[in-house]
TIRO-2110 file (N, C-alpha, C; in Angstrom, 1 decimal):
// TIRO-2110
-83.3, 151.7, 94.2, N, 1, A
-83.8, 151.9, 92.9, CA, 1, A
-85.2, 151.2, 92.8, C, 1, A
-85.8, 151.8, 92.3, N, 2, A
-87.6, 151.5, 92.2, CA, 2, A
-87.5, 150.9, 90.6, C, 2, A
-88.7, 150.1, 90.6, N, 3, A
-89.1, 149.7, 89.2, CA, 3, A
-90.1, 150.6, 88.6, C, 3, A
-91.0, 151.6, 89.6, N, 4, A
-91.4, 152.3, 89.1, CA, 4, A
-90.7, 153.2, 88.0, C, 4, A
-91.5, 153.8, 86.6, N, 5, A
-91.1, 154.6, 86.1, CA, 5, A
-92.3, 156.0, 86.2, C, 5, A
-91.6, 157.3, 86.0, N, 6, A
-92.2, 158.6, 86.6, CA, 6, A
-92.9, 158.5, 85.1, C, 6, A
-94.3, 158.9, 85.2, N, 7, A
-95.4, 159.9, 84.4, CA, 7, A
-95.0, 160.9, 84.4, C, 7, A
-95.1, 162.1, 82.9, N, 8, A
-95.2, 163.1, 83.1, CA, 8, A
-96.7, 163.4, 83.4, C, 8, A
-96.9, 164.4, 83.3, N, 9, A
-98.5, 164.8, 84.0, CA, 9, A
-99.2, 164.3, 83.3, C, 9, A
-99.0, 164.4, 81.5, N, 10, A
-100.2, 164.7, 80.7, CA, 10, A
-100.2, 163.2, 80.2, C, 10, A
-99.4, 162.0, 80.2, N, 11, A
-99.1, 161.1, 79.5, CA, 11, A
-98.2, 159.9, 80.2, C, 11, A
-97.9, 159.5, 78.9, N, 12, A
-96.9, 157.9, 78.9, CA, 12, A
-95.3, 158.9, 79.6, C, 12, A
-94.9, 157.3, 80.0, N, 13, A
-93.2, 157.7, 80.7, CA, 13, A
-92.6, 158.1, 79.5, C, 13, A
-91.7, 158.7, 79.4, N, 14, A
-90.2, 159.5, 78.2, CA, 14, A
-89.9, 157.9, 77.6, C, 14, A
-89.4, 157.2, 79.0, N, 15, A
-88.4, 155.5, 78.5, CA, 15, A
-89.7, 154.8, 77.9, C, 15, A
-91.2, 155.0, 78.3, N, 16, A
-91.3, 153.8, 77.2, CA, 16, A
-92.0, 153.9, 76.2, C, 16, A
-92.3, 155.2, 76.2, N, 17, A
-92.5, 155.6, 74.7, CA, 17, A
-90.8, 155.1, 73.1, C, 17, A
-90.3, 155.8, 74.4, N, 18, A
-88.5, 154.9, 73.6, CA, 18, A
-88.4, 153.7, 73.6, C, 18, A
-88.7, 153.1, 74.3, N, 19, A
-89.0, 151.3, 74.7, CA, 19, A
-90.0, 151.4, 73.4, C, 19, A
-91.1, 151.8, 73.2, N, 20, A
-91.9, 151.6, 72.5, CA, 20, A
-91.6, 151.8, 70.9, C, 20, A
-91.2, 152.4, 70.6, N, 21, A
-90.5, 153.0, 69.3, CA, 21, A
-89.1, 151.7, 69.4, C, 21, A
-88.6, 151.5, 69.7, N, 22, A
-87.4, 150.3, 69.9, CA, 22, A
-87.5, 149.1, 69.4, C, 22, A
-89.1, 148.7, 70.2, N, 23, A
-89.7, 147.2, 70.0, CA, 23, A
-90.6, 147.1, 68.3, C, 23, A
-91.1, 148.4, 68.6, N, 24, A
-91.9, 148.5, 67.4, CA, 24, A
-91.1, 148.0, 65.8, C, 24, A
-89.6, 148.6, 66.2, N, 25, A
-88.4, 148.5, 65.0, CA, 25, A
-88.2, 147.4, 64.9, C, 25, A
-88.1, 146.4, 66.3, N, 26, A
-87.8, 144.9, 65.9, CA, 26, A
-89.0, 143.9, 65.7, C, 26, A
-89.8, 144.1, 65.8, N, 27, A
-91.2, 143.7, 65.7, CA, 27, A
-91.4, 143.9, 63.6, C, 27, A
-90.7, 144.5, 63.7, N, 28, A
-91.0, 145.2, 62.1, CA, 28, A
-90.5, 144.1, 61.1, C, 28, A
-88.9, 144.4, 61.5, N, 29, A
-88.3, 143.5, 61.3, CA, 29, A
-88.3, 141.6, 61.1, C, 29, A
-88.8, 141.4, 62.4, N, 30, A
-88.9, 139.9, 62.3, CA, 30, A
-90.0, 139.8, 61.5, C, 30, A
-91.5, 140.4, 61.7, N, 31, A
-92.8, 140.3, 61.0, CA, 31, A
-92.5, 140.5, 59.6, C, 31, A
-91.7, 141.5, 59.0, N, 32, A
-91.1, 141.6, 57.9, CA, 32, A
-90.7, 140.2, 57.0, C, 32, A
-89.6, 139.5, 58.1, N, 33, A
-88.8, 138.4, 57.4, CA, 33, A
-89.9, 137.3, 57.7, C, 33, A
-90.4, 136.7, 58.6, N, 34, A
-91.7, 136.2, 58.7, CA, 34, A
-92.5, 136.4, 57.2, C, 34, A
-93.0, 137.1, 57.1, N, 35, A
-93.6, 137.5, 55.8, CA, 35, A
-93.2, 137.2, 54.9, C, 35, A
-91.9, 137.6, 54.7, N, 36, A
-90.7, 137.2, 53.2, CA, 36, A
-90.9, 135.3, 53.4, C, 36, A
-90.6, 135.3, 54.6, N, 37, A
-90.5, 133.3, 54.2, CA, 37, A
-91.2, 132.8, 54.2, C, 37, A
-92.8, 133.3, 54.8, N, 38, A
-94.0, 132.3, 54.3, CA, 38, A
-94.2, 132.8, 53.0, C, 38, A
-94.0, 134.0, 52.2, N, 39, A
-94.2, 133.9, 50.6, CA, 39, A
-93.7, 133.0, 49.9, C, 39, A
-92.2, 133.3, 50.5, N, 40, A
-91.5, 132.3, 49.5, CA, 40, A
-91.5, 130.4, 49.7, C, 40, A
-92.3, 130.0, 50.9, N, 41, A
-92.1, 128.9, 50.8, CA, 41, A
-92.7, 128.3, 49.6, C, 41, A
-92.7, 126.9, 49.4, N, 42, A
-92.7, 126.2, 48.7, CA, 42, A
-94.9, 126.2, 48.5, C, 42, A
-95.7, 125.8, 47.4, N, 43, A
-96.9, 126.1, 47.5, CA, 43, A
-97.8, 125.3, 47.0, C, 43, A
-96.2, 124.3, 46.8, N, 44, A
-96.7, 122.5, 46.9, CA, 44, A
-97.9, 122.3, 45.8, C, 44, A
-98.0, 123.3, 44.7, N, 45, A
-98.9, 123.3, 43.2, CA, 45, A
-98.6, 122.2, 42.6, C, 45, A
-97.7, 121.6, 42.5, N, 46, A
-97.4, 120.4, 41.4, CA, 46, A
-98.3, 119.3, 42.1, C, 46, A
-98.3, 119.1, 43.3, N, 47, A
-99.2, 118.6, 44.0, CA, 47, A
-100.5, 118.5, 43.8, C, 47, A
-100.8, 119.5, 43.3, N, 48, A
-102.5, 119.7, 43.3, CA, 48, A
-102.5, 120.3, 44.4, C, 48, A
-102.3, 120.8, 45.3, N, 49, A
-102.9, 121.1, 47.0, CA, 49, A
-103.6, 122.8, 46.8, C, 49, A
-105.0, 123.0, 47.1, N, 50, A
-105.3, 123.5, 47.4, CA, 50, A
-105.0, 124.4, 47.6, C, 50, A
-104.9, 125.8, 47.0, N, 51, A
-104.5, 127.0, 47.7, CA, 51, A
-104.1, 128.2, 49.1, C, 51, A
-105.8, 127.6, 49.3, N, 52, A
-106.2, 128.2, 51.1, CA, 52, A
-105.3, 127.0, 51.7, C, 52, A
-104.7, 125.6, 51.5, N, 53, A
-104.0, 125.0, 52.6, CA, 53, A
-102.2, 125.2, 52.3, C, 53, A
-101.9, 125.8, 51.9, N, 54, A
-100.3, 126.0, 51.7, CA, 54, A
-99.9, 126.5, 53.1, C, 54, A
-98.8, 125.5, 53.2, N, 55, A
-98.0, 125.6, 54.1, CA, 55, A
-97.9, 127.1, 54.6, C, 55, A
-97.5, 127.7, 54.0, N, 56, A
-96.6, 129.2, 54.5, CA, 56, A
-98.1, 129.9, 54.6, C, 56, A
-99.6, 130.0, 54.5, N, 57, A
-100.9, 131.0, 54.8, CA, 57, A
-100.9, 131.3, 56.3, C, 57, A
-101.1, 130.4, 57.2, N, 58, A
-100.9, 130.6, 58.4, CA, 58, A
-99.7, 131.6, 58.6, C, 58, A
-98.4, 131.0, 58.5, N, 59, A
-97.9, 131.9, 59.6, CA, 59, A
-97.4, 133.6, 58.5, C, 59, A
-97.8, 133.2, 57.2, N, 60, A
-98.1, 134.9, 56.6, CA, 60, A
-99.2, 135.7, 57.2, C, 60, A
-100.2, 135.4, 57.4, N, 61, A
-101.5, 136.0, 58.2, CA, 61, A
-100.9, 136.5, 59.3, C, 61, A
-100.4, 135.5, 60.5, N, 62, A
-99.6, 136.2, 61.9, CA, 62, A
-99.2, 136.9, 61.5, C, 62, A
-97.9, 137.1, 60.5, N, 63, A
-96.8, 138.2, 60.3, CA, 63, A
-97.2, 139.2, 59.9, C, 63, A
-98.4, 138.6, 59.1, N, 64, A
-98.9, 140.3, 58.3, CA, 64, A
-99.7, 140.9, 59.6, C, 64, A
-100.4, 140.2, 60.5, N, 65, A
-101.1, 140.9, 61.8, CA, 65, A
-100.1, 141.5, 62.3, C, 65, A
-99.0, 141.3, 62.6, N, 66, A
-98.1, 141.3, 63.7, CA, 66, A
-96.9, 142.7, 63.1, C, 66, A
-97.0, 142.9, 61.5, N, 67, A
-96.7, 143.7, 60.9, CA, 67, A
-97.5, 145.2, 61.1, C, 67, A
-98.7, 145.0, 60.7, N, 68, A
-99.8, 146.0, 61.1, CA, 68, A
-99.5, 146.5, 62.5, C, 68, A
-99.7, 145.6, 63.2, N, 69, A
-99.6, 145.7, 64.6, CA, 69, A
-98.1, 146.6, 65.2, C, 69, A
-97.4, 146.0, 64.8, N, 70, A
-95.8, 146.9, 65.0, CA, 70, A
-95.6, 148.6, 64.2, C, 70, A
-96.2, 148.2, 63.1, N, 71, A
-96.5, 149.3, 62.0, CA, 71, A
-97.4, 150.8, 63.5, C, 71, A
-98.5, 150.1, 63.5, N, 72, A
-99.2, 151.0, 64.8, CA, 72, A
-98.6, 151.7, 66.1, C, 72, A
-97.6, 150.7, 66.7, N, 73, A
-96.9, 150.6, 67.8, CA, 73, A
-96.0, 151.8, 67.7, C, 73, A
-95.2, 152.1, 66.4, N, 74, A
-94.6, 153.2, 66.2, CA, 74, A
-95.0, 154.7, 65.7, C, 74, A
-96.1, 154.1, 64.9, N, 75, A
-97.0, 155.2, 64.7, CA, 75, A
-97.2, 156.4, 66.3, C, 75, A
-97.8, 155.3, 66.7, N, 76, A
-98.1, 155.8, 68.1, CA, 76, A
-96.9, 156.1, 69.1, C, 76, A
-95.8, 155.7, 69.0, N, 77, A
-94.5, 156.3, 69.8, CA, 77, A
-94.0, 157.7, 69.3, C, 77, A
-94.0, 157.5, 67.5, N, 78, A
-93.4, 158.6, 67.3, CA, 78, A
-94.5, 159.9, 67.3, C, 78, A
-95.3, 159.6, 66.8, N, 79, A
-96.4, 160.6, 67.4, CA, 79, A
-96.7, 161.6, 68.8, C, 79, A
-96.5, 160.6, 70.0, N, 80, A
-96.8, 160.6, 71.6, CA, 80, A
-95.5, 161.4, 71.2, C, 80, A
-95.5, 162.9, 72.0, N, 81, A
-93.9, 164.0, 72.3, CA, 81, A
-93.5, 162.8, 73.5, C, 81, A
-92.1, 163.6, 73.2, N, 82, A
-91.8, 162.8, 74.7, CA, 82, A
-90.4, 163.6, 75.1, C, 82, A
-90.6, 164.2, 76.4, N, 83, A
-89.5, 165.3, 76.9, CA, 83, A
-88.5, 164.1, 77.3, C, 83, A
-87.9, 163.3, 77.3, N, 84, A
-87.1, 162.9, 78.1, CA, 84, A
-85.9, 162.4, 77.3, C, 84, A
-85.1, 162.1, 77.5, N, 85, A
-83.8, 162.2, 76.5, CA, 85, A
-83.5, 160.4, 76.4, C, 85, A
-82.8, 159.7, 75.4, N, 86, A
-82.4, 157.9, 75.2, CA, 86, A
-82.1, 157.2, 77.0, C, 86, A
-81.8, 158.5, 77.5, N, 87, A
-80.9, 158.3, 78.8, CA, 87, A
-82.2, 157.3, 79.5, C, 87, A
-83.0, 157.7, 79.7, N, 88, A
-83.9, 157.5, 80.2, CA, 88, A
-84.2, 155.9, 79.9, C, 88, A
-83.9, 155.7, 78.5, N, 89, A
-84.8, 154.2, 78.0, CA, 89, A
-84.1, 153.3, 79.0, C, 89, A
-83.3, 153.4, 79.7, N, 90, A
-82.7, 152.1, 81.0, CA, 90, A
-83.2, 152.1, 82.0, C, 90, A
-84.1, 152.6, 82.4, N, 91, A
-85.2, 152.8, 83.4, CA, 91, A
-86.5, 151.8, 82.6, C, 91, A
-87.0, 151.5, 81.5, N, 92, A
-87.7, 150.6, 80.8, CA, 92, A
-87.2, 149.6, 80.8, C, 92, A
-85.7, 149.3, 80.3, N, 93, A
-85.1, 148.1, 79.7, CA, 93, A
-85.3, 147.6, 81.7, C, 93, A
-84.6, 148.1, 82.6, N, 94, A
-85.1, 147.7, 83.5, CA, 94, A
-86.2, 147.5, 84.9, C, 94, A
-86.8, 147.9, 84.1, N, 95, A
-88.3, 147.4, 85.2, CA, 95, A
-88.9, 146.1, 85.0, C, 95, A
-90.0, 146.2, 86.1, N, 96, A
-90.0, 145.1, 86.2, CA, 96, A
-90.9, 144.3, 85.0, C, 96, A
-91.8, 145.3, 84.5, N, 97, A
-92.3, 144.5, 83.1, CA, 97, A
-91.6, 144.2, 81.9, C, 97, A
-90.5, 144.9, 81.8, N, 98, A
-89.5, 144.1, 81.2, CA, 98, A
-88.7, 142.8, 81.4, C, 98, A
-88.5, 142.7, 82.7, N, 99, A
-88.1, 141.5, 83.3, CA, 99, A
-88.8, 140.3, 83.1, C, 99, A
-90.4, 140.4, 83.1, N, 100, A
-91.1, 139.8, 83.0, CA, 100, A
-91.4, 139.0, 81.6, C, 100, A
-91.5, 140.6, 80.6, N, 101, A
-90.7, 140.0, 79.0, CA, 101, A
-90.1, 139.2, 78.9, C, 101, A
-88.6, 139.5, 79.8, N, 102, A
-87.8, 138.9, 79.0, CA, 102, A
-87.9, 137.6, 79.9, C, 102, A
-88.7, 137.4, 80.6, N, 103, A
-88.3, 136.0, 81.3, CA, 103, A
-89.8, 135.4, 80.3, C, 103, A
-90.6, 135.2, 79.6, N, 104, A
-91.5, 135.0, 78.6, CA, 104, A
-90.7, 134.7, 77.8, C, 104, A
-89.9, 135.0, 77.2, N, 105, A
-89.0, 135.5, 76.3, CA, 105, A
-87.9, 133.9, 76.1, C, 105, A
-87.6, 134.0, 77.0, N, 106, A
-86.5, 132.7, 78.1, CA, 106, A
-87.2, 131.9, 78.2, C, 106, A
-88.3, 131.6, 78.8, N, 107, A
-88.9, 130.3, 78.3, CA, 107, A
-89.6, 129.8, 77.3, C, 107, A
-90.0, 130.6, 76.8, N, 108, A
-90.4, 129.8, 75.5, CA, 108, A
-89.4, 129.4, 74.4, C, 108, A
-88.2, 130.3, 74.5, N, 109, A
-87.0, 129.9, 73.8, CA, 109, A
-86.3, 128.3, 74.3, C, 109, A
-86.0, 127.8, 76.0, N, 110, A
-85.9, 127.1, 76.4, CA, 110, A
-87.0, 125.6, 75.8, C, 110, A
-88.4, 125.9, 75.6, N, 111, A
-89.4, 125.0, 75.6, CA, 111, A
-89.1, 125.1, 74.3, C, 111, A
-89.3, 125.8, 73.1, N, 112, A
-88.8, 125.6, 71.9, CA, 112, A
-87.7, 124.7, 71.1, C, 112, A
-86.5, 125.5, 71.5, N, 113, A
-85.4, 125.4, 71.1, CA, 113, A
-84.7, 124.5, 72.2, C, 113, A
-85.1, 123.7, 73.2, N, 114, A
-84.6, 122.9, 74.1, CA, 114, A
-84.8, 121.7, 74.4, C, 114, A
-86.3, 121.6, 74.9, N, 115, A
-87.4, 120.4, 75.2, CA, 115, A
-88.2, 119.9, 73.7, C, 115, A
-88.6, 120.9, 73.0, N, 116, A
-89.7, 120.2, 72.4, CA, 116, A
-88.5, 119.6, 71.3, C, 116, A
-88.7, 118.1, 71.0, N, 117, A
-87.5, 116.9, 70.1, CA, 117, A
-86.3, 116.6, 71.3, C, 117, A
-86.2, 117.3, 72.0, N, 118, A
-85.1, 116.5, 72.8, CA, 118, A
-86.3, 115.4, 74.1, C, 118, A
-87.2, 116.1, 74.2, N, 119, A
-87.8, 115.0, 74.9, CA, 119, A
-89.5, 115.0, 74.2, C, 119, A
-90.2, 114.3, 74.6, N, 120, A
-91.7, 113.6, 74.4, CA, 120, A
-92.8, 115.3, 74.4, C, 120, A
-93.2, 115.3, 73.2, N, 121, A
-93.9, 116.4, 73.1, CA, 121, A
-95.0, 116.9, 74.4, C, 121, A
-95.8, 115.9, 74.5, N, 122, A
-96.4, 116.1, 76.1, CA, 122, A
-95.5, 116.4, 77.4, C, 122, A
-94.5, 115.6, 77.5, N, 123, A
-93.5, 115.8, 78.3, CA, 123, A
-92.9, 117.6, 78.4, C, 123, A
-92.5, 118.1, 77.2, N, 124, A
-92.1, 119.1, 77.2, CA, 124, A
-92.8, 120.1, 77.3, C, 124, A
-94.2, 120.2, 76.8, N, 125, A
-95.2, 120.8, 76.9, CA, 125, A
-95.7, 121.3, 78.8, C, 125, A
-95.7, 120.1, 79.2, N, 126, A
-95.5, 119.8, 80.8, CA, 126, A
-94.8, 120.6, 81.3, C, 126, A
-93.5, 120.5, 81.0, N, 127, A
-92.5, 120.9, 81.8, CA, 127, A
-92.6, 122.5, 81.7, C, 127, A
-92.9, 122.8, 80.5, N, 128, A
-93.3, 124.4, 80.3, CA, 128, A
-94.4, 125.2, 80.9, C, 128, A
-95.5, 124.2, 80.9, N, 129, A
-96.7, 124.7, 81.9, CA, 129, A
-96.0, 125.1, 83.4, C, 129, A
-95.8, 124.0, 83.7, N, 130, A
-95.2, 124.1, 85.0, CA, 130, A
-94.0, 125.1, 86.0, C, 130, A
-93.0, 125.4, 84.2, N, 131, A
-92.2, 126.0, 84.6, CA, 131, A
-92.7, 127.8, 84.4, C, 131, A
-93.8, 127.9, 84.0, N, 132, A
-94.1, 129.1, 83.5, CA, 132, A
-95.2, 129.4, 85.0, C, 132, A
-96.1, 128.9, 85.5, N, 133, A
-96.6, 128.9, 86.4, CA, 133, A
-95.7, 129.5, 87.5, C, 133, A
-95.0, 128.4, 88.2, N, 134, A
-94.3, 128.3, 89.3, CA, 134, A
-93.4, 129.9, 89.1, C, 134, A
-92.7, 130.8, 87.8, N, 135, A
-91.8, 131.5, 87.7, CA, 135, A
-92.8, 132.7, 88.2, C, 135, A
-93.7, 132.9, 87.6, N, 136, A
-95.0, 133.9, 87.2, CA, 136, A
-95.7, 133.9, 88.7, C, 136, A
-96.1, 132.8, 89.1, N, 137, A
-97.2, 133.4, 90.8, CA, 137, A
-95.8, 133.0, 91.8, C, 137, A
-94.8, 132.1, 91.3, N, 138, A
-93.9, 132.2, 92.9, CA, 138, A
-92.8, 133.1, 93.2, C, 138, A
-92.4, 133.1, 91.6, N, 139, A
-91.3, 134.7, 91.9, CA, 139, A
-91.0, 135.9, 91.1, C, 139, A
-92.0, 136.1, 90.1, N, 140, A
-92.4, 137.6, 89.9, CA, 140, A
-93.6, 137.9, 90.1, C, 140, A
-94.5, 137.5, 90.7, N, 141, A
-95.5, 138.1, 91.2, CA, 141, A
-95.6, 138.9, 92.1, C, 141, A
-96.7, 140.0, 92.5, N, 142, A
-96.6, 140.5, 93.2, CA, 142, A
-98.3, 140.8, 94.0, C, 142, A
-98.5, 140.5, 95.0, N, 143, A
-97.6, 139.8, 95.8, CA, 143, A
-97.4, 138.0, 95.3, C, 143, A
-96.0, 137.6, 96.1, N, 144, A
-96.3, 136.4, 95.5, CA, 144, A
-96.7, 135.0, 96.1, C, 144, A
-97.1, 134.2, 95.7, N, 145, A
-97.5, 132.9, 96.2, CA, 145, A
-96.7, 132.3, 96.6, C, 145, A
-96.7, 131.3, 97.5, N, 146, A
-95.8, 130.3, 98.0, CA, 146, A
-95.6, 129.0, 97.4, C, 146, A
-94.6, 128.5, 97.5, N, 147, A
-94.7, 127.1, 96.3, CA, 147, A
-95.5, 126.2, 96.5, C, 147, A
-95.2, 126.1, 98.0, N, 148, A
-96.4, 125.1, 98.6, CA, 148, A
-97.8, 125.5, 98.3, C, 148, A
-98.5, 126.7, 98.1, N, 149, A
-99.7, 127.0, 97.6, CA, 149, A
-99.9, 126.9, 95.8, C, 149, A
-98.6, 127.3, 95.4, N, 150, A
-98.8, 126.7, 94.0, CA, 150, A
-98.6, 125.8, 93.1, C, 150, A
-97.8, 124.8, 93.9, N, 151, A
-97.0, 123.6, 93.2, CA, 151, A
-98.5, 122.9, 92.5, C, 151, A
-99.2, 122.4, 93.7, N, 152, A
-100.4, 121.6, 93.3, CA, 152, A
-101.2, 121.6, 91.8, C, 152, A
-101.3, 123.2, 92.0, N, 153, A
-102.4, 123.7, 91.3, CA, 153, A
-101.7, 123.6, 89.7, C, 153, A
-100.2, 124.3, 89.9, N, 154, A
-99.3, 124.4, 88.8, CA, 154, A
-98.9, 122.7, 88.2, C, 154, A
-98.8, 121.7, 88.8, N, 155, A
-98.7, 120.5, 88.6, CA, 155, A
-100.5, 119.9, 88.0, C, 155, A
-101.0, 120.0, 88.2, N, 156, A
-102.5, 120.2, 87.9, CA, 156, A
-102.6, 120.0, 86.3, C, 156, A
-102.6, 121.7, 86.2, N, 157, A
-102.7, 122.6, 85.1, CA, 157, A
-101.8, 121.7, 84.3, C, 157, A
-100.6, 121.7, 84.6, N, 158, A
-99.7, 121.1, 83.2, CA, 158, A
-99.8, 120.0, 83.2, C, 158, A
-100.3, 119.2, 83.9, N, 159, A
-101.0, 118.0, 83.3, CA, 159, A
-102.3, 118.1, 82.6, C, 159, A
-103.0, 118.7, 82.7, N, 160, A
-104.4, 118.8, 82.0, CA, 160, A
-103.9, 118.9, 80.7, C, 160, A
-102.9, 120.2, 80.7, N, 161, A
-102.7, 121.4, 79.6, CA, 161, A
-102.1, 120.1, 78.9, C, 161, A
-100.7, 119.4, 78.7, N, 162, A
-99.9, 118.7, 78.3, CA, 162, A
-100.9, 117.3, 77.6, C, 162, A
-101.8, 117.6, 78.3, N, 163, A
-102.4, 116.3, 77.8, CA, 163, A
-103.5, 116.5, 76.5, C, 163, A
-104.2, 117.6, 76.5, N, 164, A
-105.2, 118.1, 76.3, CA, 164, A
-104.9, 119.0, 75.0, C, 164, A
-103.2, 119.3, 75.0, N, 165, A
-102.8, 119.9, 73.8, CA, 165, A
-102.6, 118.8, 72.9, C, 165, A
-101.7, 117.7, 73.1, N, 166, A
-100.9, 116.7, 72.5, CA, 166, A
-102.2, 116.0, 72.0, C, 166, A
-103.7, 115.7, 72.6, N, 167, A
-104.6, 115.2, 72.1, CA, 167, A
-105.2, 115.4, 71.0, C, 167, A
-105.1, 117.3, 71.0, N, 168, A
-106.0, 118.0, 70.3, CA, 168, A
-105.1, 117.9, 68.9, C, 168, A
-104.1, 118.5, 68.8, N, 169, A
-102.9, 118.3, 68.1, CA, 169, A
-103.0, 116.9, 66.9, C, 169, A
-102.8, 115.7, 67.9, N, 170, A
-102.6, 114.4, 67.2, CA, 170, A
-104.1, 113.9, 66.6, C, 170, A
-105.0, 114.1, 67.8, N, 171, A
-106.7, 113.8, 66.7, CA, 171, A
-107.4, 114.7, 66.0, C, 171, A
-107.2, 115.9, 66.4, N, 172, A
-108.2, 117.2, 65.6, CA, 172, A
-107.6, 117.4, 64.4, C, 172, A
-105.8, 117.8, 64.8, N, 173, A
-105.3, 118.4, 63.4, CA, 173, A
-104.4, 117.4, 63.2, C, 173, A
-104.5, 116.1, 63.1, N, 174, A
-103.6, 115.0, 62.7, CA, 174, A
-101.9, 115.6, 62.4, C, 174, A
-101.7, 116.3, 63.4, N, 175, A
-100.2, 116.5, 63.8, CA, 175, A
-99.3, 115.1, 64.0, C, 175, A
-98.4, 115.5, 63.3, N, 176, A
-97.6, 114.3, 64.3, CA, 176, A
-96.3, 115.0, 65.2, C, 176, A
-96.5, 115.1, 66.2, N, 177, A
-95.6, 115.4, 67.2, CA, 177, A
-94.4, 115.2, 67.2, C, 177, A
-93.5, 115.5, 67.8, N, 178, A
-91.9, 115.2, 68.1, CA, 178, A
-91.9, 114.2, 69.3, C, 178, A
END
């Protein structure tokens, strides 16, 4: 089995135009509820606080990009014909840029929901450079790098990176880290 998927002549593959119409639905969805909870957060007026700085502006702007964005995504699936029947969308779910999704997907869930508060915000930050590096040029790439060629560079990087965020973070935008 190949990870290739077949072109019809004129266009996109049948699977990911369906792949594409799929994501677009869950994309909708989350940007959707994203949206709903930075409205509703709290807007901290009894306070006096500024309008443009309320908590929930930021990540309503992403959602509403991310909305538009998804909005488009389907536009453009259900538009594109597509001869090929659902059968097909498992030839998308498994290739190899999907794999690669969903291993994106897996680590930032991991560095999110795992490392960042269970250990030292630089620390975790670290461990995620590193571990995103090493997955990406030593074993889904193609062709791929050797560890011994990448460890250095990938050890490097997440130290720069880990250091260089946690800095910017705690003096630029007076964050206080986990």
């Amino acid at each position: 089995m190949t990870d290739q998927i077949e072109e019809p002549a004129g266009g996109e593959a049948p699977a990911m135009i369906k792949a594409d119409l799929l994501t677009s639905l869950v994309f909708i969805v989350l940007s959707a509820s994203m949206l709903y909870g930075s409205w509703t957060m709290d807007r901290l007026a009894n306070r006096r606080i500024n309008p443009m700085t309320v908590p929930g502006l930021v990540p309503g702007l992403l959602s509403l990009a991310l909305l538009i964005c998804a909005i488009a995504l389907m536009v453009r699936s259900v538009r594109t014909p597509s001869v090929g029947g659902w059968l097909d969308l498992g030839a998308a779910v498994t290739s190899q840029a999907a794999r690669r999704a969903g291993m994106v997907l897996f680590l930032a869930l991991v560095y999110t929901l795992g490392l960042v508060g269970l250990v030292p915000f630089w620390l975790a930050t670290g461990i995620f450079v590193l571990a995103f590096i090493l997955v990406f040029e030593v074993w889904l790439a193609a062709p791929r790098r050797t560890l011994r060629q990448s460890l250095p560079w990938a050890i490097g990087l997440a130290v720069a990176t880990a250091a260089i965020v946690t800095f910017v973070f705690e003096r630029a935008f007076l964050v206080r880290l986990p």
